[in-house]
N, CA, C and O atoms as a CHARMM CRD file, in Angstrom:
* protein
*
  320
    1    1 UNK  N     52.20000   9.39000   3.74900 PROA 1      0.00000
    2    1 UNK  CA    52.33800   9.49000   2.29900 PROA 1      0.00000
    3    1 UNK  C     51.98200   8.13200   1.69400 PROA 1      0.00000
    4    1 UNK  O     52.31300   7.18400   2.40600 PROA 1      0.00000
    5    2 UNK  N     51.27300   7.76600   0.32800 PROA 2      0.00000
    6    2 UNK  CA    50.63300   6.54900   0.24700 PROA 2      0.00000
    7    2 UNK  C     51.49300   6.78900  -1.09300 PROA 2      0.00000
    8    2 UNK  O     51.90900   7.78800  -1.67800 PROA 2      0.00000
    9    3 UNK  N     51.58700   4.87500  -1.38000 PROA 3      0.00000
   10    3 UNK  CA    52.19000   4.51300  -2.19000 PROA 3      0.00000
   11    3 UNK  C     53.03800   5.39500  -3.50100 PROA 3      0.00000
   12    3 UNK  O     54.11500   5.46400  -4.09300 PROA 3      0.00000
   13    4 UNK  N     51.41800   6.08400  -3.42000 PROA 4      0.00000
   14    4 UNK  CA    51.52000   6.48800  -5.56800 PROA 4      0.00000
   15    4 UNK  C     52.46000   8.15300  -5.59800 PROA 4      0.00000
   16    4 UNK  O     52.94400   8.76500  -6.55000 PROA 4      0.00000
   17    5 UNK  N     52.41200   8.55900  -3.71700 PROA 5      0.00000
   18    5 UNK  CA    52.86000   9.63800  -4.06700 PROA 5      0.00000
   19    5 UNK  C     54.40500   9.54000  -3.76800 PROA 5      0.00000
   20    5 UNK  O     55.14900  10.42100  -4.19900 PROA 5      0.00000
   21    6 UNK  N     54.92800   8.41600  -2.99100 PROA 6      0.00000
   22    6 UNK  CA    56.41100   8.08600  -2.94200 PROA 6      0.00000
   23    6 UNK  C     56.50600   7.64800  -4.24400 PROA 6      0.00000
   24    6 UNK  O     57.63300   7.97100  -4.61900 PROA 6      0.00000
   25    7 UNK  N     56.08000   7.23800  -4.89100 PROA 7      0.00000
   26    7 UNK  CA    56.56600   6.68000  -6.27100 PROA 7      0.00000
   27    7 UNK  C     57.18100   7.78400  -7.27000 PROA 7      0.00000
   28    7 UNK  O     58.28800   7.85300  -7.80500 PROA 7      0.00000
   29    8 UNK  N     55.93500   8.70700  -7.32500 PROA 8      0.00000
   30    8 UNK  CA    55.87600  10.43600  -7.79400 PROA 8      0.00000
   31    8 UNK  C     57.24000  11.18400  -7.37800 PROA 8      0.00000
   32    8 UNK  O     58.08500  11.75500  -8.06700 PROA 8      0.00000
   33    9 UNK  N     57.12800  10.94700  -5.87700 PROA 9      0.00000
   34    9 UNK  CA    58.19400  12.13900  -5.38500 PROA 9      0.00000
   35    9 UNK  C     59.65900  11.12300  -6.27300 PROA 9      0.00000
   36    9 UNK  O     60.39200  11.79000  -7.00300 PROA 9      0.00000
   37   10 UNK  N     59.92300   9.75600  -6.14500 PROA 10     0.00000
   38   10 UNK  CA    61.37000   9.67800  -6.61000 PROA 10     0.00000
   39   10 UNK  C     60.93000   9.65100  -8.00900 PROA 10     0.00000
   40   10 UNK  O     62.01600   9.49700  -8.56800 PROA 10     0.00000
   41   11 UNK  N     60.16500   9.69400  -8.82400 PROA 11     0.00000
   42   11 UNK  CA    60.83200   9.80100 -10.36700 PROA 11     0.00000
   43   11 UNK  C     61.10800  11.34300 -10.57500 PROA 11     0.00000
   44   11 UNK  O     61.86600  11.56300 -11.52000 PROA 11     0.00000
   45   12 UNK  N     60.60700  12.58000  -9.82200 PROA 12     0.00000
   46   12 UNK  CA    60.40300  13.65300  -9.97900 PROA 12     0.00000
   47   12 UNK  C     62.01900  14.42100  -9.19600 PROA 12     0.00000
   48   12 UNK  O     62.53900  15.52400  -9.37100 PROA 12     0.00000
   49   13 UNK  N     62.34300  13.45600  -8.48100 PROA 13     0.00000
   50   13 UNK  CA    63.76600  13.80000  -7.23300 PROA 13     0.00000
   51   13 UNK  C     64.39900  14.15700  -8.67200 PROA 13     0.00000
   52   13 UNK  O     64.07300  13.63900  -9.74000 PROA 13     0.00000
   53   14 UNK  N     65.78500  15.57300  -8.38700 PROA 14     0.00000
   54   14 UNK  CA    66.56000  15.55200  -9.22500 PROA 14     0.00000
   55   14 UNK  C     67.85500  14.53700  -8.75600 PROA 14     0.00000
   56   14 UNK  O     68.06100  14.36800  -7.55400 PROA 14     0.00000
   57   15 UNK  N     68.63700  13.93300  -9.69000 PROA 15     0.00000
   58   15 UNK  CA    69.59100  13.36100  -9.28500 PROA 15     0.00000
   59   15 UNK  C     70.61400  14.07400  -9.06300 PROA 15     0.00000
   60   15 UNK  O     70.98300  15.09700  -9.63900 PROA 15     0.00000
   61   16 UNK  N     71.10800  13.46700  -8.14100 PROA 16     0.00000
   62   16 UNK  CA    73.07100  13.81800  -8.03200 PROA 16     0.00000
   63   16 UNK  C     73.44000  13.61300  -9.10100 PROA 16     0.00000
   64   16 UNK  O     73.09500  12.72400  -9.88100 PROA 16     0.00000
   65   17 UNK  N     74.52000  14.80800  -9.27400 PROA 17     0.00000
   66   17 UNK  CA    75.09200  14.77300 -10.84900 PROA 17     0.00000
   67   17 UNK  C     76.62600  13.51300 -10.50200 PROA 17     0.00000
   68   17 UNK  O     77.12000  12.91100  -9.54900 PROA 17     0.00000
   69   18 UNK  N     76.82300  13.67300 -11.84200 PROA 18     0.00000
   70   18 UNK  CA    78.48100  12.58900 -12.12200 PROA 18     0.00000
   71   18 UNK  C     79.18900  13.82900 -11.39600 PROA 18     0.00000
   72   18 UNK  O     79.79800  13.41200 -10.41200 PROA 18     0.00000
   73   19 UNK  N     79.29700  15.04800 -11.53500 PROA 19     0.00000
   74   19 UNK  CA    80.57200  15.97000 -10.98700 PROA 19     0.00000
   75   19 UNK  C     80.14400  15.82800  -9.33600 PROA 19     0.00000
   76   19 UNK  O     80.98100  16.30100  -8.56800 PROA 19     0.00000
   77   20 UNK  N     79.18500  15.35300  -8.84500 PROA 20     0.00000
   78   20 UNK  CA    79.21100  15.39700  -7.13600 PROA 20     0.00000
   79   20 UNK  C     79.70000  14.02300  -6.86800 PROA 20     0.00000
   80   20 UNK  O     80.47200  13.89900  -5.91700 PROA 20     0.00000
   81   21 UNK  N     79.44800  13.20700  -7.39900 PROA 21     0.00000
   82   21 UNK  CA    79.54100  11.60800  -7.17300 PROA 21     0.00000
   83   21 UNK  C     80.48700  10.59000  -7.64600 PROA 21     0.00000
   84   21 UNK  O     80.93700   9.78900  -6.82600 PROA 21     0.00000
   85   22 UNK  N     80.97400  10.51000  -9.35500 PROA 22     0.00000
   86   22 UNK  CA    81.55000  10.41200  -9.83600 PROA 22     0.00000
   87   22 UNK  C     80.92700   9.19300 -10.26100 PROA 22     0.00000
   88   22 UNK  O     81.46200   8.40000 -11.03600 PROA 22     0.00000
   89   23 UNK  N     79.69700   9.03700  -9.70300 PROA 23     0.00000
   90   23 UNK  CA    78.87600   7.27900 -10.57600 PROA 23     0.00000
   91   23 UNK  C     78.03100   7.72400 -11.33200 PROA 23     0.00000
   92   23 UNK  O     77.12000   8.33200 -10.77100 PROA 23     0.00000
   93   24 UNK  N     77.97400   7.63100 -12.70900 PROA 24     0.00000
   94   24 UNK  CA    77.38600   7.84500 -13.97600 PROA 24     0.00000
   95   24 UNK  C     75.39300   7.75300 -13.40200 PROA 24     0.00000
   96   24 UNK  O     74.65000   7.04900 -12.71700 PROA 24     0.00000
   97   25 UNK  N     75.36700   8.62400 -14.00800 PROA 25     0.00000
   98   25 UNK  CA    73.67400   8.71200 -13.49300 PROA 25     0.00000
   99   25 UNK  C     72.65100   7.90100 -14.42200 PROA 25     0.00000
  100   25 UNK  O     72.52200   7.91300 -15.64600 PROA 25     0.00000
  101   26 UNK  N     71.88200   7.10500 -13.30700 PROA 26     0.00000
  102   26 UNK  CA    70.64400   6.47500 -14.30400 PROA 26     0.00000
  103   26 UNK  C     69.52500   6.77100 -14.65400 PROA 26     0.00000
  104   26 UNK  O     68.54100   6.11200 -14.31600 PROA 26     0.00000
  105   27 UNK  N     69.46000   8.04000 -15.55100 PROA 27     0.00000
  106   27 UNK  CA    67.58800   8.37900 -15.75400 PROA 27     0.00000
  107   27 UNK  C     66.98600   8.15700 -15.34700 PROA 27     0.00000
  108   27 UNK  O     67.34100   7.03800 -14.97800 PROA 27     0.00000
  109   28 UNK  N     65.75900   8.36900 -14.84300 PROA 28     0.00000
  110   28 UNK  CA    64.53100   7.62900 -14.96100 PROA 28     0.00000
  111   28 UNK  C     63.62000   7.43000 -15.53500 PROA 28     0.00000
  112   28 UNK  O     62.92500   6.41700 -15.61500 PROA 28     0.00000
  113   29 UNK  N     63.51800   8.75000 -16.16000 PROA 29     0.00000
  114   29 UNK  CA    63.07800   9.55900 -17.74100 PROA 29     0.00000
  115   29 UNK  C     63.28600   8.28100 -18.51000 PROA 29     0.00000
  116   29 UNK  O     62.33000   7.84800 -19.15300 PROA 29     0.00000
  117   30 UNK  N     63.67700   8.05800 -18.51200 PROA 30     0.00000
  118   30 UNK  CA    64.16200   7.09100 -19.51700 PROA 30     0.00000
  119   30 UNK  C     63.60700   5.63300 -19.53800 PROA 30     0.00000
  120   30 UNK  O     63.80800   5.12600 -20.64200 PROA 30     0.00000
  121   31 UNK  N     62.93300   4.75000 -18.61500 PROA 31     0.00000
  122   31 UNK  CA    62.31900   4.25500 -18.33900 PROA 31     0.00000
  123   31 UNK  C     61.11900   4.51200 -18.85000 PROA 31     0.00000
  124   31 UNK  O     60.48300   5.52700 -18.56800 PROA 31     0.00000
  125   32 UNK  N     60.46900   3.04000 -20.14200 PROA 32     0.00000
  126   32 UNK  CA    58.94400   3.38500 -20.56200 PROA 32     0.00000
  127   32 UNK  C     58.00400   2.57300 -19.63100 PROA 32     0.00000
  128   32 UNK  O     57.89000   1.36000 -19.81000 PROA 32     0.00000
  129   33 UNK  N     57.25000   3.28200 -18.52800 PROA 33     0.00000
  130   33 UNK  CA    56.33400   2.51400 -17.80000 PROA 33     0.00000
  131   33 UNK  C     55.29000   2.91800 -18.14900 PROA 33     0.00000
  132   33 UNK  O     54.98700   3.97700 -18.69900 PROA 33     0.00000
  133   34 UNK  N     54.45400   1.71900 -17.70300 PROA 34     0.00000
  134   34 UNK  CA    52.83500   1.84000 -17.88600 PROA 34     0.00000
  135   34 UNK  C     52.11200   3.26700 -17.39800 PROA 34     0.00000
  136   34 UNK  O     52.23600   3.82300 -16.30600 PROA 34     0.00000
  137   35 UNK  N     51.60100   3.53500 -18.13900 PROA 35     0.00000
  138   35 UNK  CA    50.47600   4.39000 -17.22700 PROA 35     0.00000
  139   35 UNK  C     50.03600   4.28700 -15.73100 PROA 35     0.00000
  140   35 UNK  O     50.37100   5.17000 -14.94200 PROA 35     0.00000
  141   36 UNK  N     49.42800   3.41800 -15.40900 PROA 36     0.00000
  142   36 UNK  CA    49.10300   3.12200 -13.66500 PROA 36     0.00000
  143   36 UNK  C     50.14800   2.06600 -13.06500 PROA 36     0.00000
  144   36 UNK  O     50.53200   0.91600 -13.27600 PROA 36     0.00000
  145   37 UNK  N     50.40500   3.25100 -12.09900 PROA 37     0.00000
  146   37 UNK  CA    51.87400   2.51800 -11.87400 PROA 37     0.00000
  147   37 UNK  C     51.35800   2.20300 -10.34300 PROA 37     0.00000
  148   37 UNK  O     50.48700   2.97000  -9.93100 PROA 37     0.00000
  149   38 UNK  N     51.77800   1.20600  -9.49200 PROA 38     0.00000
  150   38 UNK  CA    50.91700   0.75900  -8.02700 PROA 38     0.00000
  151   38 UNK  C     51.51300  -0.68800  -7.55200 PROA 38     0.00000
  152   38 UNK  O     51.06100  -1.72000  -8.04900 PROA 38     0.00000
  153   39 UNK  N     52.31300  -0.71000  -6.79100 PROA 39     0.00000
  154   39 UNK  CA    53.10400  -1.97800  -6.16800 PROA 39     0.00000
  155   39 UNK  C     53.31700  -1.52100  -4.28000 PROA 39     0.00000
  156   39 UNK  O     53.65300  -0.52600  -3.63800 PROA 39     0.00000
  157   40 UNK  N     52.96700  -2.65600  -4.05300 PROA 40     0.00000
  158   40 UNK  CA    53.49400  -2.39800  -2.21800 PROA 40     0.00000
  159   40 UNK  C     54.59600  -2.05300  -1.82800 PROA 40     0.00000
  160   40 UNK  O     55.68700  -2.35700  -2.31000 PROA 40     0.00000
  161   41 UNK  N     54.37900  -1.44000  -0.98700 PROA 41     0.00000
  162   41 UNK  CA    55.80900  -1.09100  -0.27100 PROA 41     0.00000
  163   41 UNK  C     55.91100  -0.75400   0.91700 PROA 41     0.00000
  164   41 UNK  O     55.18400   0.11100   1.40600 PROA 41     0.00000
  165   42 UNK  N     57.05200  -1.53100   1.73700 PROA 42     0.00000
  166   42 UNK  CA    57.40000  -2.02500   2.70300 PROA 42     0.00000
  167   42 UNK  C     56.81700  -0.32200   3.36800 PROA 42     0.00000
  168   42 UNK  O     56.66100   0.71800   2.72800 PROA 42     0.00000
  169   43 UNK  N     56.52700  -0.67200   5.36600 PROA 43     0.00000
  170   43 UNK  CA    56.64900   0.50400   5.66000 PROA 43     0.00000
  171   43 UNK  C     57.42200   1.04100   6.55800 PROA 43     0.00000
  172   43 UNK  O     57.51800   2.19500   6.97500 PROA 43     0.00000
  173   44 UNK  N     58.04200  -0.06700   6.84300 PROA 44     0.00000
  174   44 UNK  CA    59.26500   0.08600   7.98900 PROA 44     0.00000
  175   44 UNK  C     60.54000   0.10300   7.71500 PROA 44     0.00000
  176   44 UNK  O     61.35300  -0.26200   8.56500 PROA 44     0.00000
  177   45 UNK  N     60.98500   0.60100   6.27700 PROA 45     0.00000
  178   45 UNK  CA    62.19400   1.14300   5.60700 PROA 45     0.00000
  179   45 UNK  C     62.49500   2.36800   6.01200 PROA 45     0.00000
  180   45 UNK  O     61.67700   3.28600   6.06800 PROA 45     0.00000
  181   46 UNK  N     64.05000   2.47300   6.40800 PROA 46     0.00000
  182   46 UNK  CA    64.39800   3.69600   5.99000 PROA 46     0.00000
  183   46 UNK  C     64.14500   4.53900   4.63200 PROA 46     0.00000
  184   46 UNK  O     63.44500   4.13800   3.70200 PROA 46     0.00000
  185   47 UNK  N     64.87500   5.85100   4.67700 PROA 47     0.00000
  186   47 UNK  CA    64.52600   6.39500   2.96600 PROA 47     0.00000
  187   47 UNK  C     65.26600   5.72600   2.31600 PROA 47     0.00000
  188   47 UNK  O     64.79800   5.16400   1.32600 PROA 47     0.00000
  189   48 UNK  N     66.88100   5.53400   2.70100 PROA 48     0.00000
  190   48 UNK  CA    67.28300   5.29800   1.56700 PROA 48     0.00000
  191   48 UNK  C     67.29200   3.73100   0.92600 PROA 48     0.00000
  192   48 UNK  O     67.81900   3.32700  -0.11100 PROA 48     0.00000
  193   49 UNK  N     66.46000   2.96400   2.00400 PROA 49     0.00000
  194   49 UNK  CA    66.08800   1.62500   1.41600 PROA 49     0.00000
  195   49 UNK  C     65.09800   1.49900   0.76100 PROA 49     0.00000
  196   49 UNK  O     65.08300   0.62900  -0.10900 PROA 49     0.00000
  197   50 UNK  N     63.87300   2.40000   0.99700 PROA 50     0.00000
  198   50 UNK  CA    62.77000   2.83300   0.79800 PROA 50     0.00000
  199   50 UNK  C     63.21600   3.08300  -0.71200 PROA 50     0.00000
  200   50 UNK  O     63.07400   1.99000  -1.26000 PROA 50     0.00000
  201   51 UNK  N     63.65800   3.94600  -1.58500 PROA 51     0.00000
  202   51 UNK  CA    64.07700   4.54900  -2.51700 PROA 51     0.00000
  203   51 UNK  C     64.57600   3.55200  -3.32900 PROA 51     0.00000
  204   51 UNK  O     63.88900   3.23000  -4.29900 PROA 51     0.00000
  205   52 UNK  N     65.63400   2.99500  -3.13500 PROA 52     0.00000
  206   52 UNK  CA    66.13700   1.55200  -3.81400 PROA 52     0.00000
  207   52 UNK  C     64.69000   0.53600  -4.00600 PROA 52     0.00000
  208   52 UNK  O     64.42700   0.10600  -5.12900 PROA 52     0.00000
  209   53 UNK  N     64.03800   0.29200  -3.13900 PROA 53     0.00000
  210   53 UNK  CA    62.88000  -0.62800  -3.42700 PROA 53     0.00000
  211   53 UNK  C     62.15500   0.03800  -4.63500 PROA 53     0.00000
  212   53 UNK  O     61.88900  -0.66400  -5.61000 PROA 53     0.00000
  213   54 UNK  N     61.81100   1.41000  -4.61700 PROA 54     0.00000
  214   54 UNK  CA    60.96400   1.92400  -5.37600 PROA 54     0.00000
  215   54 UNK  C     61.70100   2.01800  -6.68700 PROA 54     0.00000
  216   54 UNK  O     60.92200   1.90800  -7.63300 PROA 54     0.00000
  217   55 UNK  N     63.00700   2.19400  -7.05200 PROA 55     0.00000
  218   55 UNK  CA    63.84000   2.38100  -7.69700 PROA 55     0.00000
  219   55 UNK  C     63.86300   0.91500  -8.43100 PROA 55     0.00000
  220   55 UNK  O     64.01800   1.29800  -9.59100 PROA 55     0.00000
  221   56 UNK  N     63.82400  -0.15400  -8.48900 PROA 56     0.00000
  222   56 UNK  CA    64.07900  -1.53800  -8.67600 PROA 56     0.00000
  223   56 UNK  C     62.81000  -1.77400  -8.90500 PROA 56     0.00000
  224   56 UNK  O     62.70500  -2.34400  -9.99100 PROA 56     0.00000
  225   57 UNK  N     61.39100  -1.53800  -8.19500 PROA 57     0.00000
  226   57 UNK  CA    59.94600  -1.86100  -8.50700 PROA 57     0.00000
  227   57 UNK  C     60.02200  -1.43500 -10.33600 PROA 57     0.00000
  228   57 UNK  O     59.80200  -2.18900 -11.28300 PROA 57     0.00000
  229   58 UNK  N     60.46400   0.22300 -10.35700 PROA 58     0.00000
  230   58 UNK  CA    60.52900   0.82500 -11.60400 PROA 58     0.00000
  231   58 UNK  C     60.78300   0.08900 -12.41800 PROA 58     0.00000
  232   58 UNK  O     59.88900  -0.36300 -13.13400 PROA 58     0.00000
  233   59 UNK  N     62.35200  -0.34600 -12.60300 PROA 59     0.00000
  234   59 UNK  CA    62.79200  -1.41400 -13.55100 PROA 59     0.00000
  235   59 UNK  C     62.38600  -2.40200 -13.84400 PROA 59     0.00000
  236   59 UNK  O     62.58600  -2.88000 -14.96000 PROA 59     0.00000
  237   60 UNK  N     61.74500  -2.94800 -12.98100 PROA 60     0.00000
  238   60 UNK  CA    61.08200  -4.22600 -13.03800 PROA 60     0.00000
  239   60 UNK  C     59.64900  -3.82400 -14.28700 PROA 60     0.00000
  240   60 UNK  O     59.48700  -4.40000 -15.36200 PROA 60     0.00000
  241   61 UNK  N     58.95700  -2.93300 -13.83900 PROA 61     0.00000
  242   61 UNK  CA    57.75700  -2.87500 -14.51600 PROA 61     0.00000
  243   61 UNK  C     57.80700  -1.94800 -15.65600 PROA 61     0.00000
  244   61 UNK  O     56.76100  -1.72800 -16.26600 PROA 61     0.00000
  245   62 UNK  N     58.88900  -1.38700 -16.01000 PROA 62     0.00000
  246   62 UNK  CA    59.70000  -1.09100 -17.56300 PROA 62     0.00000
  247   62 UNK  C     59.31500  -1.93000 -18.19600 PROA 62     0.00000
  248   62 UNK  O     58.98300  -3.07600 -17.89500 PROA 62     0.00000
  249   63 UNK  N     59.34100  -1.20600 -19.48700 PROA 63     0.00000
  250   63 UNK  CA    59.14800  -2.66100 -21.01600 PROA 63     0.00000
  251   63 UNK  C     60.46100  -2.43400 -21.56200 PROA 63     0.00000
  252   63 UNK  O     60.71700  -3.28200 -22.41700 PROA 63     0.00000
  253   64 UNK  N     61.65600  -1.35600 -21.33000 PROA 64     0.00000
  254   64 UNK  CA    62.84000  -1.21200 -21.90900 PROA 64     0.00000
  255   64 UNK  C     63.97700  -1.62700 -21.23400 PROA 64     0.00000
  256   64 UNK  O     64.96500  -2.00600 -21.86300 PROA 64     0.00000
  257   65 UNK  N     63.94800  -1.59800 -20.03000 PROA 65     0.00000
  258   65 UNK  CA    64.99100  -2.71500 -19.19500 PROA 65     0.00000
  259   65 UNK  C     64.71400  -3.67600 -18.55300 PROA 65     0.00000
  260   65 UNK  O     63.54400  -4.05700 -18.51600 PROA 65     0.00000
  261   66 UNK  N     65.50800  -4.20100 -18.01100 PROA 66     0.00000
  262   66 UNK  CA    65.57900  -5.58100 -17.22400 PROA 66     0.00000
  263   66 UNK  C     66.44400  -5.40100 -16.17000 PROA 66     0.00000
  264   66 UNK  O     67.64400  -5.15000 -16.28200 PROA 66     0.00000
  265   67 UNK  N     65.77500  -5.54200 -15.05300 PROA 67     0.00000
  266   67 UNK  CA    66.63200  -5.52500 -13.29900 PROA 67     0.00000
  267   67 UNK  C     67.12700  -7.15700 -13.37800 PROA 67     0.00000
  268   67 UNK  O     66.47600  -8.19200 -13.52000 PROA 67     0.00000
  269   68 UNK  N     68.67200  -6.88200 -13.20900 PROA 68     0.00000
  270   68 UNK  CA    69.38200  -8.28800 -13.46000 PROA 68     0.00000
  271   68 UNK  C     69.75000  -8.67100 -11.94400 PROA 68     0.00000
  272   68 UNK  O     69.74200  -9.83700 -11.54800 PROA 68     0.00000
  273   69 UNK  N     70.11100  -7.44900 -11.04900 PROA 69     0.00000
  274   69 UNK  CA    70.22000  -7.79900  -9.11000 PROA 69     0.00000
  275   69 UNK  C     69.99600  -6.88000  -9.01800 PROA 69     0.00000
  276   69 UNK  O     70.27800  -5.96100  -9.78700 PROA 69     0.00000
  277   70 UNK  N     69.30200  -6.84000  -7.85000 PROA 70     0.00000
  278   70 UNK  CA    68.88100  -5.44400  -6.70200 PROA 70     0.00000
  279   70 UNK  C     69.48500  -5.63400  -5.30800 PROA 70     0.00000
  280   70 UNK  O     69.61900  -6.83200  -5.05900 PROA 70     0.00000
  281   71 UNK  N     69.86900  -4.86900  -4.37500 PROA 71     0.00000
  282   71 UNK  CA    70.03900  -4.71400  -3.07900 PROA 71     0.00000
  283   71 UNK  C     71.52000  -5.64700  -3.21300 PROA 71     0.00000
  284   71 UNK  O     71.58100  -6.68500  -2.55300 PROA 71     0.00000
  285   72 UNK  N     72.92600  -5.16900  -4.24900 PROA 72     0.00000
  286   72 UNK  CA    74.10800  -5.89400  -4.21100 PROA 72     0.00000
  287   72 UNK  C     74.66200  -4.79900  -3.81000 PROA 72     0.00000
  288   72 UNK  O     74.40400  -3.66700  -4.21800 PROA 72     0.00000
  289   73 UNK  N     75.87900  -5.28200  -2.53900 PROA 73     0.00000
  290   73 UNK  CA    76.99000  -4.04100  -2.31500 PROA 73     0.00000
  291   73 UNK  C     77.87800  -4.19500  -3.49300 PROA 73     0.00000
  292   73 UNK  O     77.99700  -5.17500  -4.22800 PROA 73     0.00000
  293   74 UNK  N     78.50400  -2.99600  -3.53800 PROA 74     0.00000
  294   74 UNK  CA    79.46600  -3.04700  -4.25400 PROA 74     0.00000
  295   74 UNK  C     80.80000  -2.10200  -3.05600 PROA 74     0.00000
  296   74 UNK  O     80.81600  -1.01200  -2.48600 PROA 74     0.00000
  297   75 UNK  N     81.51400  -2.99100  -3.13400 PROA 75     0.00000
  298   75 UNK  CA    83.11000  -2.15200  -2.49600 PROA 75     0.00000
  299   75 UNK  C     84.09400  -2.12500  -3.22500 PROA 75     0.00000
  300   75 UNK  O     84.51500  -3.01700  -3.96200 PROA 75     0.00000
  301   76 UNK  N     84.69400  -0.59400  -2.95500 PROA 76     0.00000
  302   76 UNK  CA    85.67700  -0.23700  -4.00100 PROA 76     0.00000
  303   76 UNK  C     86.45000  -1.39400  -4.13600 PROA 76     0.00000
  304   76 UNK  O     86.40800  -2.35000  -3.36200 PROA 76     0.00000
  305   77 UNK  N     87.45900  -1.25200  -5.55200 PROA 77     0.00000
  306   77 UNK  CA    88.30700  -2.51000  -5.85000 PROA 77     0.00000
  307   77 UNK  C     87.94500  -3.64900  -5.75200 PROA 77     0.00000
  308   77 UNK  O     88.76600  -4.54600  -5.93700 PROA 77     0.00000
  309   78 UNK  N     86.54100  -3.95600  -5.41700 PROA 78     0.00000
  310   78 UNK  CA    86.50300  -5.75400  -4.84000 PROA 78     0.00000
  311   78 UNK  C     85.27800  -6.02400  -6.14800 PROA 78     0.00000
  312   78 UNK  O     85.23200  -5.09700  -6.95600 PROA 78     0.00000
  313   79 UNK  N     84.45400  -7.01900  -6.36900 PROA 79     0.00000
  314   79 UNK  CA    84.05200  -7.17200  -6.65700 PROA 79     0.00000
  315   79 UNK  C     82.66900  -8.56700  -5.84800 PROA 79     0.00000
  316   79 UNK  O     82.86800  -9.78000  -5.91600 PROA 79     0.00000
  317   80 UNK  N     81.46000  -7.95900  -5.20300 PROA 80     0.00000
  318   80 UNK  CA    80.65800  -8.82900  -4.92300 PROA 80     0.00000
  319   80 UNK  C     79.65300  -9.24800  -5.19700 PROA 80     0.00000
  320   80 UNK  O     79.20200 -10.21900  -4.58900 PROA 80     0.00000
């Protein structure tokens, strides 16, 4: 699968809703990107790292948000 069509398949993925998860969902829809959209990506990721990269590429190349950290754990009650 080449770049443009992993890119395709996650803006097109439906999300997990708030009633399965209970973490407020982030559009993607919602995100205004360019027309030709095309950045590298790693090929020796799992999916679900794979997905986060592509997920964070997005934000990045938005004109309506700003990726402030990518790839932070978060654990319940703690803060890191």
């Amino acid at each position: 699968m080449n770049t443009k069509s992993r890119i395709a398949s996650v803006l097109q993925a439906t999300p997990l809703g708030y009633e399965l998860t209970g973490i407020p969902v982030f559009d993607l829809t919602l995100l205004q990107l360019p027309q030709y959209l095309d950045f590298p990506l790693p090929t020796n990721l799992r999916l679900g790292h794979l997905v986060e990269k592509i997920v964070a590429e997005l934000i990045k190349k938005a004109s309506n948000y700003e990726l402030l950290f990518d790839n932070i754990q978060i654990i319940d009650e703690k803060k890191q």
